[in-house]
C-alpha positions, 0 to 999 in steps of 0.5 A: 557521453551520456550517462545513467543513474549510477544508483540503479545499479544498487538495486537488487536482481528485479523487482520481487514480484517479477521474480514471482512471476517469472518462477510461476511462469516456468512451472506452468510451462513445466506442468501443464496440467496444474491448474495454478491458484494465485494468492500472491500479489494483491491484486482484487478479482471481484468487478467494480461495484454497479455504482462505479461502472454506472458512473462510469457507462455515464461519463463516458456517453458525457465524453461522446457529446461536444456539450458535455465533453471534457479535455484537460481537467485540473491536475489536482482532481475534480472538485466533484471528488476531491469534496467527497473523499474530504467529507468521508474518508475524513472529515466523518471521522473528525480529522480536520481536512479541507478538499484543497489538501487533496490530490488526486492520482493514478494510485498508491504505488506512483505516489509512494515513489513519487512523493520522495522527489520533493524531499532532499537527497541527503535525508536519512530515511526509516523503513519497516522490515519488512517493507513493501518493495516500492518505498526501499527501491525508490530511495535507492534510486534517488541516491538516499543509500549506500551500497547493499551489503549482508542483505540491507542496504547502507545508510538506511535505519531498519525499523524491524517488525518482528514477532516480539513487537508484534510487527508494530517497529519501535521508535527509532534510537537515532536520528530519522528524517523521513519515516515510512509507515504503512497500516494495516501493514503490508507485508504482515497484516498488523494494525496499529492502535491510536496510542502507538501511533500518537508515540509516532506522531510526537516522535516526529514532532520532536525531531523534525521528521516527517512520516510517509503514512501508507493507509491504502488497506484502511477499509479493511479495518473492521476494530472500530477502536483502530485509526484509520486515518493518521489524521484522527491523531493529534498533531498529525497535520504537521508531520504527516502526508497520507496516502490512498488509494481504490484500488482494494477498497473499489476493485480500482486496480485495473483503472487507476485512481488514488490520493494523496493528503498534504495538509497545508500545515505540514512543513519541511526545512531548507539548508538554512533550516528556513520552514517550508509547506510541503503542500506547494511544493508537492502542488509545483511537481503534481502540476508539473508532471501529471496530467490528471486522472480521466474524467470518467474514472474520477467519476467512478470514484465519486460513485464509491461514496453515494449510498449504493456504492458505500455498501457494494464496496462493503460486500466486496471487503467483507468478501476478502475478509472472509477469505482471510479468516479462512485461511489464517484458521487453516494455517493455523490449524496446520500449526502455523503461527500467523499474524493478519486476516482480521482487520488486513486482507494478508495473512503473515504465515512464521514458515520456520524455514527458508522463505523461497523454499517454501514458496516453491514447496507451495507451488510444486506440491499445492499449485498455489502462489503465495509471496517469499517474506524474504523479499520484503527484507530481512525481517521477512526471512522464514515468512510467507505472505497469502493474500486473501484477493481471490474466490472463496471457491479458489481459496477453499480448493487452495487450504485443500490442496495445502492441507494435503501438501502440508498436513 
């Protein structure tokens, strides 16, 4: 008799931004007339930089000719790219990272459920709250909670991000194994300064854990004070794997292409309490059961950090950045509190009221789509998220529209 994965049916009702969808879904069938704006998920509506489709259109036509056609590349990713993002993204930075500690992926999402599979079952994990969906549901799945019970799951210690600690969460007062951060953070747009991080790294350190560091909005930062890497920390390498990914910073998100760091200093322990690097390990599951990312769009990719690139990349954050600020100042004008929309394309708007009765008093009374803080835990309960991902023009006529709806 063949069986399911009984730790599925833990999970919660469907995805959260599959209920978004279902719910908008049923009101434009409703109303017709209503032209929807969507500023909930964060999903990117300016191209890709000329740079990219240039590298592109080119490996592509390399593609068309038997002398240059390429099949099966290396799982871990060309070279060509993986030299590049260590040079850039870490290396200018002063963080001590070597091309080989890199793999290349089809995008952060896969790799922030993915990367659990090397870990054991038993660990106890730590998450924010809120808490993108993705690191909670994934842990569900491969057994690490118990059952789901006064809207947390058991077996899981909450880190809470609340406005008292300015949604940076506090250390853990037990012991954690597996500690998920993500900055700037999404859901609320916070960002994390080097002395909080280095609490983060030492308290790893300290207690054997490891952190999962979810970094794939760091080119949003615009505080030159602020990391954008867990690696320009001290002690890092040891505890740390970083994850990003082009989807925000280049427009990625229909083409697919991401990273994951795992310096070959990181370790993690057996039963016996034996040292392993986790760079091998991950390494034996990339190659196992990926085949890599397509030539052409690792080509794309490689284009971001040519001069050209770097600066059509900058021109479409500070596009969204704008957007942000726009919105955080109308939110706030309307006597709001929000957190976010400075150095984060998420603006985390306190609703002081139920978080889905706001989100439909914000599609029925404005069209515009936003995302319910409650799905993204408990914490989020009374919060909405407003993502900055869209036209300034749709972004104006959106503030007009909630203006009116809310003022």
């Amino acid at each position: 008799m063949i069986k399911i994965n009984e730790n599925y049916l833990k999970l919660q009702a469907s995805y959260l931004f599959s209920d978004i969808a279902k719910r908008v879904a049923d009101f434009q069938a409703a109303n017709p007339q209503m032209e929807v704006i969507k500023l909930g998920i964060g999903d990117v509506t300016r191209c890709l930089p000329k740079a990219c489709i240039d590298a592109f259109h080119k490996a592509v036509d390399e593609m068309a000719d038997d002398r240059t056609f390429r099949g099966y590349g290396p799982e871990q990713g060309y070279p060509f790219l993986r030299e590049k993002i260590a040079a850039n993204d870490f290396q200018d930075r002063g963080a001590d990272i070597s091309a080989d500690e890199i793999f290349i992926s089809d995008g952060a999402k896969c790799d922030s459920g993915n990367i659990q599979e090397i870990f054991s079952s038993n660990i106890r994990i730590a998450l924010p709250d809120p808490v993108y969906p993705v690191y909670l549901d994934t842990n569900v799945m491969a057994g690490r909670t118990g059952g789901f019970k006064d809207g947390r799951y058991e077996g899981v210690y909450y880190l809470d991000s609340t406005r008292d600690n300015g949604f940076i969460p506090q250390l853990p007062k037990e012991p954690v194994d597996l500690i998920y951060l993500c900055f700037p953070n999404n859901p609320t747009g916070a960002a994390i300064s080097k002395d909080k991080l280095q609490q983060w790294v030492d308290y790893a350190r300290e207690n054997k854990a490891l952190i999962l560091y979810d970094a794939a909005y760091e080119a949003f930062i615009r505080d030159d004070s602020l990391p954008r890497s867990i690696y320009e920390i001290n002690g890092a390498k040891e505890v740390a794997i970083e994850i990003r990914s082009f989807s925000k910073s280049a427009g990625f998100t229909g083409i697919r292409c991401g990273y994951v760091v795992i310096p070959k200093t990181c370790i993690a322990y057996d039963d016996k309490g034996s040292k392993h690097g986790l760079h091998s390990l991950w390494n034996r599951r990339h190659t196992t059961k990926f085949n890599g990312v397509s030539y052409p769009v690792q080509r794309a990719a490689e284009a971001v950090y040519s001069q050209e690139g770097k600066q059509q990349c900058k021109e479409r954050i500070d596009h969204y950045l704008r957007n942000a600020r726009l919105i955080r100042n109308e939110m706030t004008a309307l006597g709001y509190e929000c957190t976010g929309g400075d150095n984060s394309p998420y603006i985390w708007v306190d609703g002081k009221t139920d978080s889905w009765s706001f989100f439909d008093e914000m599609l029925e009374k404005a069209g515009v789509v936003c995302t319910p803080g409650a799905g993204f835990g408990k914490c989020g309960q009374g919060y909405i998220r407003i993502s900055a991902f869209n036209s300034f023009e749709n972004v104006k006529k959106a503030m007009s529209r909630i203006r009116e709806a809310l003022g």
